[in-house]
Structures are given as structure tokens and as C-alpha cells.
N, C-alpha and C positions, 0 to 999 in steps of 0.2 A: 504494500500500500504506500504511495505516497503522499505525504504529510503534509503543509502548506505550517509553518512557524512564524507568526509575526509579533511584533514588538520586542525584537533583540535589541540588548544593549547593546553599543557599539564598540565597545571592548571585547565584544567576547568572539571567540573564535570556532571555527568548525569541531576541534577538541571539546569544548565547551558544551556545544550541541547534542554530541553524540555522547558525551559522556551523562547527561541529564537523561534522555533518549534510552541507554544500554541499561538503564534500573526496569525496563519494564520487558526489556529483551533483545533480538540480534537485529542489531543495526548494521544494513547494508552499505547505507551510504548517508551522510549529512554534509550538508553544504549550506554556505553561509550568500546569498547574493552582495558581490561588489558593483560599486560604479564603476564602468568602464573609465572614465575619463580622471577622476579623484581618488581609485583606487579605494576606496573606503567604503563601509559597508552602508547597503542601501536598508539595514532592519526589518532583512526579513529571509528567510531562506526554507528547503525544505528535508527532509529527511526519507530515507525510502525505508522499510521494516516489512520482510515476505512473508513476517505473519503475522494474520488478521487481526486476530484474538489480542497480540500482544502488541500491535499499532493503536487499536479502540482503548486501549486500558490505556495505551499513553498520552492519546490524546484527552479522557476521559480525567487522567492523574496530572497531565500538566497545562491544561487548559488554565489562564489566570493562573499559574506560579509563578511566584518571582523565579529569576534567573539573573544575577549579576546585578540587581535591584528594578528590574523588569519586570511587571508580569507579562507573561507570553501570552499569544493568541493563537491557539493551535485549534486544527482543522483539520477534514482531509480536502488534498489540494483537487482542485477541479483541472478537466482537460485544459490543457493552452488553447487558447483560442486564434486563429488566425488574424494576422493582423494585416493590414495593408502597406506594399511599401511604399517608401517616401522619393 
């Protein structure tokens, strides 16, 4: 399942993520979204977890937790949507 994470602090790091994330089980992958252009983090990023049960429980257990004096906004992420280009 992938996870849609919003309201990171800007401190915190992909480490960071996954390590909140691997209390409810195996994290495949967490990634933090950068600005391309400032390098720094855009506050928000998502997490992918291949099992159901133990995604729902996280997003369930860390919805509104703080993290780094944050509390998160966690979801599950919706398709990407096309966008048109510029």
C-alpha cells in the first residue's frame, strides 16, 4: 500500500520516516518529497508497506502524531493524476 504523509517537519529525514513507519511493520520504501530547485523539503512525502493489515494500523496509529514536533497527516495516497504539460 502506498501511504501519502503530510505535515513533516523539515528536519526530519527519510531515516526518520521509516523508522516511525517500521513500529507497525516492513517498510519497503519511505521517501521524503524535495524541491527541485531549493533542495529542501517540500512537507510531505510517502511511504510504500506490502502489507495491508500493517499499512491500516499505521496509518490508523500515526495519523495526528507528532513526529519531530509535527503532527503528521497520514492517509492512503490516491493515484497520481495526470497533469498537463507546460
Amino acid at each position: 500500500m502506498n501511504i501519502f504523509v503530510g505535515n513533516i517537519a523539515w528536519g526530519a529525514g527519510d531515516a526518520d520516516l521509516k523508522a516511525a513507519f517500521e513500529e507497525y511493520g516492513q517498510v519497503d520504501s519511505a521517501k521524503i518529497i524535495m524541491d527541485r530547485e531549493s533542495g529542501r523539503s517540500r512537507g510531505f512525502g510517502f511511504v510504500e508497506m506490502s502489507d495491508d493489515a500493517a499499512a491500516n494500523q499505521a496509518i490508523e496509529g500515526l495519523n495526528g502524531a507528532p513526529l519531530m514536533g509535527r503532527d503528521l497527516r497520514v492517509n492512503e495516497a490516491r493515484p497520481r493524476e495526470d497533469r498537463p504539460r507546460r
